[in-house]
MMTF fields as JSON, N, C-alpha, C and O atoms, coordinates in Angstrom:
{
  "mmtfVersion": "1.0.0",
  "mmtfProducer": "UNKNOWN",
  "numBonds": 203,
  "numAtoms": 204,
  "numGroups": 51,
  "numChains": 1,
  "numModels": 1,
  "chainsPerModel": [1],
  "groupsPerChain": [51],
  "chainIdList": ["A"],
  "bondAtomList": [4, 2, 8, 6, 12, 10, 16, 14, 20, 18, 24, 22, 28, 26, 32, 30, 36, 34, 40, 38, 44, 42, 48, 46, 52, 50, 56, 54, 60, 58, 64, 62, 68, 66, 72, 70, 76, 74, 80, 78, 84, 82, 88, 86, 92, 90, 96, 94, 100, 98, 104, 102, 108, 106, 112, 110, 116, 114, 120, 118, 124, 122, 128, 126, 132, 130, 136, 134, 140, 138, 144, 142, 148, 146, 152, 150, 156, 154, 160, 158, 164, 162, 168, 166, 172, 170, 176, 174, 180, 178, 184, 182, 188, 186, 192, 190, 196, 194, 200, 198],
  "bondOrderList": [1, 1, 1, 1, 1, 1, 1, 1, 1, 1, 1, 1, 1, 1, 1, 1, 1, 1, 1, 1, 1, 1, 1, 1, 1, 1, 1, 1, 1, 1, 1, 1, 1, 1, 1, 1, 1, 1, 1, 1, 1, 1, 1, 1, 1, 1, 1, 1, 1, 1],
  "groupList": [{"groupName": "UNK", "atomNameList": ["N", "CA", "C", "O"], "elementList": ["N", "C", "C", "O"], "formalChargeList": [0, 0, 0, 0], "bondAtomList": [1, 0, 2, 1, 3, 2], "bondOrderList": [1, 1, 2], "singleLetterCode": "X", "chemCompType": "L-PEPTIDE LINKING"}],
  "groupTypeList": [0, 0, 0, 0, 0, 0, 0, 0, 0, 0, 0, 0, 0, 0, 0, 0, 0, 0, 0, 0, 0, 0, 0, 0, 0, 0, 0, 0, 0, 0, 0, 0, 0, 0, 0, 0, 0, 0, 0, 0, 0, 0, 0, 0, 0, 0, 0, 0, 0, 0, 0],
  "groupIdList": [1, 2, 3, 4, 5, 6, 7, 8, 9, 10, 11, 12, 13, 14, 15, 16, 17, 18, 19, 20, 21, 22, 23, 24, 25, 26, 27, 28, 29, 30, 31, 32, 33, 34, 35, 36, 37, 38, 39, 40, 41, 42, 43, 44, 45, 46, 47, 48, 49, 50, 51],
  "secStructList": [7, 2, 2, 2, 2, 2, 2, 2, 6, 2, 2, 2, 2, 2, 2, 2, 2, 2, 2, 2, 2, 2, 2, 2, 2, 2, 2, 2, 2, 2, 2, 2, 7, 7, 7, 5, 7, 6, 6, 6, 7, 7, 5, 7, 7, 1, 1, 7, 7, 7, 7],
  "xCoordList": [0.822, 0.0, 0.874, 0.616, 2.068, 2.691, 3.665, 4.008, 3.834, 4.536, 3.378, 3.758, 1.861, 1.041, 0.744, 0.285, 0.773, 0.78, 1.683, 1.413, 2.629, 3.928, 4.24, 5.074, 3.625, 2.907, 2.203, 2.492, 1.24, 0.124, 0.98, 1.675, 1.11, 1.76, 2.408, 2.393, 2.988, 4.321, 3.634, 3.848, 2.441, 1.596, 0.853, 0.663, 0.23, -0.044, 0.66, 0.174, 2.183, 3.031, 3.358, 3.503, 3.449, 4.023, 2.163, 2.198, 1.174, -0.032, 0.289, 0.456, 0.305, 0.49, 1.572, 1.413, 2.579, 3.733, 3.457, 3.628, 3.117, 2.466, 1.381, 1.367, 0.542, -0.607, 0.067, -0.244, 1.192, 1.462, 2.532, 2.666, 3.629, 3.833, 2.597, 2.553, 1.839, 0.674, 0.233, -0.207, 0.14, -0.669, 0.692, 0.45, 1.8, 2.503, 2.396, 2.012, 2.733, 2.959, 1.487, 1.311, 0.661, -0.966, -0.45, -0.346, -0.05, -0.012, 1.757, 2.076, 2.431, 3.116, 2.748, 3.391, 1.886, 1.187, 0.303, 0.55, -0.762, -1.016, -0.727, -1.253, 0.556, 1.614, 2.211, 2.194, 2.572, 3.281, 2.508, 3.233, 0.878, -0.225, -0.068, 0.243, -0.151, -0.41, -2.143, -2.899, -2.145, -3.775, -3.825, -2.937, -5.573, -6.099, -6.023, -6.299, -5.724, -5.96, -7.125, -7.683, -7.464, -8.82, -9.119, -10.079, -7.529, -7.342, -7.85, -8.656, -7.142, -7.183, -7.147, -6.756, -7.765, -7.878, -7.371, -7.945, -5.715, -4.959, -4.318, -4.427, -3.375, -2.583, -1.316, -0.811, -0.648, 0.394, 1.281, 1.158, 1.691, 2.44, 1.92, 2.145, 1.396, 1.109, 1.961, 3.176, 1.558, 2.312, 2.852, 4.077, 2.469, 3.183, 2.445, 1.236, 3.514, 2.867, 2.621, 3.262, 1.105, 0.454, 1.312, 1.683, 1.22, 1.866, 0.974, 1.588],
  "yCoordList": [-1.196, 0.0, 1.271, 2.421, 0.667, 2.05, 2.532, 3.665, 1.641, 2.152, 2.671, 3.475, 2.251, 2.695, 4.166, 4.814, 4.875, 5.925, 7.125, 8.326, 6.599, 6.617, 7.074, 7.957, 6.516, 6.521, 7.644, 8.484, 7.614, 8.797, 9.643, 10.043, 9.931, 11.197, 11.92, 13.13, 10.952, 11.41, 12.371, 13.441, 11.157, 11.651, 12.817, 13.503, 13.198, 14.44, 15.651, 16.741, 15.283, 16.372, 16.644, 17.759, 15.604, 15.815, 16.663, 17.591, 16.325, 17.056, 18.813, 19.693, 18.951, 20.023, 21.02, 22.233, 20.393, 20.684, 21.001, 22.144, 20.112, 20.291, 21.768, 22.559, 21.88, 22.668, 23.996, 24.799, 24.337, 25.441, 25.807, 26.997, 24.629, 25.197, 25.941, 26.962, 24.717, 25.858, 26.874, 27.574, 27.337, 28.793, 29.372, 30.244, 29.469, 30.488, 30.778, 31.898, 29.779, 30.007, 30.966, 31.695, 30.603, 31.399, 32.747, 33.671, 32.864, 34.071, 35.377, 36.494, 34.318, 35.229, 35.197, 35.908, 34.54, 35.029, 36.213, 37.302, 36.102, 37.337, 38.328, 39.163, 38.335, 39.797, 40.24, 41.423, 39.567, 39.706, 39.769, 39.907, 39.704, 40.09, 41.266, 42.182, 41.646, 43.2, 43.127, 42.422, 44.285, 44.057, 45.19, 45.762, 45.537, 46.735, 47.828, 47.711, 48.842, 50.311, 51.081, 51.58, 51.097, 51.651, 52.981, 53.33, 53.697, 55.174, 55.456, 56.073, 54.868, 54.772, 53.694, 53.774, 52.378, 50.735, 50.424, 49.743, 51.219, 50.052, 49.275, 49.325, 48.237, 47.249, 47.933, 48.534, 47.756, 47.839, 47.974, 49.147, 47.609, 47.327, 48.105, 49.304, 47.487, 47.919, 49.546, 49.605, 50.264, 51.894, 52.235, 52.156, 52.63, 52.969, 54.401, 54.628, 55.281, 56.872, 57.309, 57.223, 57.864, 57.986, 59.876, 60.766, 59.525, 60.583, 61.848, 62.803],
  "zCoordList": [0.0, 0.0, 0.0, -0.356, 0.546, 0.913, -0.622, -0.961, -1.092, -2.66, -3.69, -4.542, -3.695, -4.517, -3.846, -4.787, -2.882, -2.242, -2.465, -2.437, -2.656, -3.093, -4.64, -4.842, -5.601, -6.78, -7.095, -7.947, -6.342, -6.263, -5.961, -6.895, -5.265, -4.519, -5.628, -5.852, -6.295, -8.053, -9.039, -9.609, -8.906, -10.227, -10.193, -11.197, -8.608, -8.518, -8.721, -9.024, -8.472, -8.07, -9.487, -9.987, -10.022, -11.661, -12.197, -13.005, -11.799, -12.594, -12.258, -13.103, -10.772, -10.714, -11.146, -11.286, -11.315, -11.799, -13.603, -14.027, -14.345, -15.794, -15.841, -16.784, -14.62, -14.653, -14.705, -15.585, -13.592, -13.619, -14.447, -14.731, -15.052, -16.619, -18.134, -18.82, -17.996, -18.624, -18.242, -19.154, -17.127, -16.73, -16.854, -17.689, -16.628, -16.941, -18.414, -18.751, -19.426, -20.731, -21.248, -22.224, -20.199, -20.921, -20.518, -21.326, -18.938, -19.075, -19.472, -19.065, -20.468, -20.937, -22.317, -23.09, -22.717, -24.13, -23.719, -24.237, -22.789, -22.449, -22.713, -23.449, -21.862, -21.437, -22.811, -23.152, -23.34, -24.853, -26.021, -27.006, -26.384, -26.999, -27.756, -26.994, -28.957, -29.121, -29.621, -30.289, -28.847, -28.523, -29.313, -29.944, -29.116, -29.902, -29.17, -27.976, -29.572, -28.525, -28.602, -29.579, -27.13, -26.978, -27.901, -28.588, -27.512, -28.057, -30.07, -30.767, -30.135, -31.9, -32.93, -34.095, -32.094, -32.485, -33.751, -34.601, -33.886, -33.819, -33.148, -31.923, -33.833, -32.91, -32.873, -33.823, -31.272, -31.432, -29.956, -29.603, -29.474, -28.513, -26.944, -26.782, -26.13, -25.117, -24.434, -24.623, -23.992, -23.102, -24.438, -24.337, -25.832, -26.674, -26.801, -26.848, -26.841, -26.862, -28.701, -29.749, -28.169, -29.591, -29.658, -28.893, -31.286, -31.819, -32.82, -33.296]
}
């Protein structure tokens, strides 16, 4: 019992471990996005001073 526990224990650590490689990668796609600007909807790089 005590090695199938043992087991488990792996497989969780390895799920959670997988989980929070994905949430980072989501959120540096996020961060790195060029989105639309509210100001003058185009795209183009987030804090970029309109001219």
């Amino acid at each position: 019992m005590n090695v199938i526990s043992a087991l488990l224990a792996i497989c969780v650590g390895a799920a959670a471990g997988l989980g929070l490689l994905v949430l980072d990668d989501l959120r540096w796609e996020a961060r790195n996005r060029v989105s639309k600007c509210t100001t003058c909807g185009e795209q183009h790089p987030r804090h970029t001073p309109h001219r």
